[in-house]
C-alpha positions in Angstrom: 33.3 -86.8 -6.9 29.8 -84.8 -5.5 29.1 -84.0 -9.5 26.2 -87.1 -9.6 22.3 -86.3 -8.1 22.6 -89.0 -5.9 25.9 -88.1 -4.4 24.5 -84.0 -3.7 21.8 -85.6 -1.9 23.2 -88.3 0.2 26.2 -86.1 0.9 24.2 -84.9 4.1 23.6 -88.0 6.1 27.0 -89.4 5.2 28.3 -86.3 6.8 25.7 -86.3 9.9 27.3 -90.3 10.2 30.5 -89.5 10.0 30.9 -91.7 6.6 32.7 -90.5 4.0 31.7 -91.1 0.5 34.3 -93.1 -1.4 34.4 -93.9 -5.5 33.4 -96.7 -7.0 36.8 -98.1 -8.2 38.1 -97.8 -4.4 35.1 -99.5 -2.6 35.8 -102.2 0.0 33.7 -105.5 0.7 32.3 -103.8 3.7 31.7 -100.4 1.9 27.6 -99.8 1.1 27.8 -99.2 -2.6 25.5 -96.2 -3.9 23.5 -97.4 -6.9 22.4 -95.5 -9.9 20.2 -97.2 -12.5 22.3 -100.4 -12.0 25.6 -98.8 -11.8 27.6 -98.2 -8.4 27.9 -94.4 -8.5 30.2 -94.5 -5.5 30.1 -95.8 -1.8 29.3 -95.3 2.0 32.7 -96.1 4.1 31.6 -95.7 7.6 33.4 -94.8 10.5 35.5 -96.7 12.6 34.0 -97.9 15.9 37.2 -96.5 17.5 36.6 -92.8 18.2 32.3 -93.1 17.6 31.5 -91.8 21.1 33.9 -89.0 21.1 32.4 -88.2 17.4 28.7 -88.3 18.8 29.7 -86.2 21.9 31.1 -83.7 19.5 28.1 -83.5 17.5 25.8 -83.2 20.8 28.3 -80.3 22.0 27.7 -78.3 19.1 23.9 -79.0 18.9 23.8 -77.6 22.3 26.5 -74.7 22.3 28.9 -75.6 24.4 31.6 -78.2 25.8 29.7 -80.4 28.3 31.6 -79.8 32.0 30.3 -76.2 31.1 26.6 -76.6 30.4 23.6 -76.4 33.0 22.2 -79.2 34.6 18.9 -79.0 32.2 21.4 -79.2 29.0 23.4 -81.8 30.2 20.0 -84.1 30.8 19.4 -82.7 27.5 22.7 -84.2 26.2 22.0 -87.1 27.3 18.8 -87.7 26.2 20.3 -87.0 22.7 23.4 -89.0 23.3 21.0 -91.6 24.2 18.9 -91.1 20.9 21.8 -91.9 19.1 22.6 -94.8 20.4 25.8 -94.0 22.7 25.1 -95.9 25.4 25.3 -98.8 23.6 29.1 -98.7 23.3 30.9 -100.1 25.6 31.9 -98.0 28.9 30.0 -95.3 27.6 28.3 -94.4 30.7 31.4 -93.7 32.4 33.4 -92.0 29.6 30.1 -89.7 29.1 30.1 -88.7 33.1 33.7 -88.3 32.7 33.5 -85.8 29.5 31.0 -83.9 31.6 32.2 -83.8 35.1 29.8 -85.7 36.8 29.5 -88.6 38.2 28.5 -92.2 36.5 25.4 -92.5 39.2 24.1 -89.0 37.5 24.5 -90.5 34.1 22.4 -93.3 35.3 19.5 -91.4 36.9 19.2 -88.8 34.0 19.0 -91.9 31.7 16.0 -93.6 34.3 14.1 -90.8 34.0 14.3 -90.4 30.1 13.1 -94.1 30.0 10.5 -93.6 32.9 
């Protein structure tokens, strides 16, 4: 599978998401199907809740170079600000798993995030 136009140039975002692309044959209900000139092509199996905030913590770690506990105080407001852009905080307890990945504490969490929404 990847042979199709559509498939080269969605492969990117599926990726970025943390999808995977699946064929068309194997598709499940909740699977977004990828359609060609009337025909699924293939399909969009997201990701599992389970796991999403350790995925998007990942991602932010290798935007920024490093594990978190080891990044200066200007790149961890920077994490979060990016964790926040995509949507981390929305998960539940993510506040505290975050200021646990990074070694500090869930009130520091808090006030980088007050002044990103100031």
């Amino acid at each position: 599978m990847g042979a199709h136009p559509l498939l080269k140039s969605v492969k990117p975002v599926v990726d970025a998401v943390g999808a995977t692309l699946v064929p068309a044959a194997d598709r499940e209900p909740s699977d977004v199907p990828l359609v060609w000139e009337g025909e699924v092509i293939a399909a969009v199996r997201m990701p599992p809740l389970h796991g999403a905030l350790d995925r998007l913590i990942d991602t932010v770690e290798a935007e920024l170079g490093g594990p978190l506990p080891s990044l200066s105080r200007e790149d961890k407001q920077r994490a979060v600000r990016l964790l926040d852009e995509k949507g981390a905080f929305i998960l539940r307890r993510a506040v505290e798993d975050v200021a646990d990945a990074m070694g500090v504490s869930r009130i520091t969490i808090y006030n980088y995030l007050n002044a990103i929404h100031r």
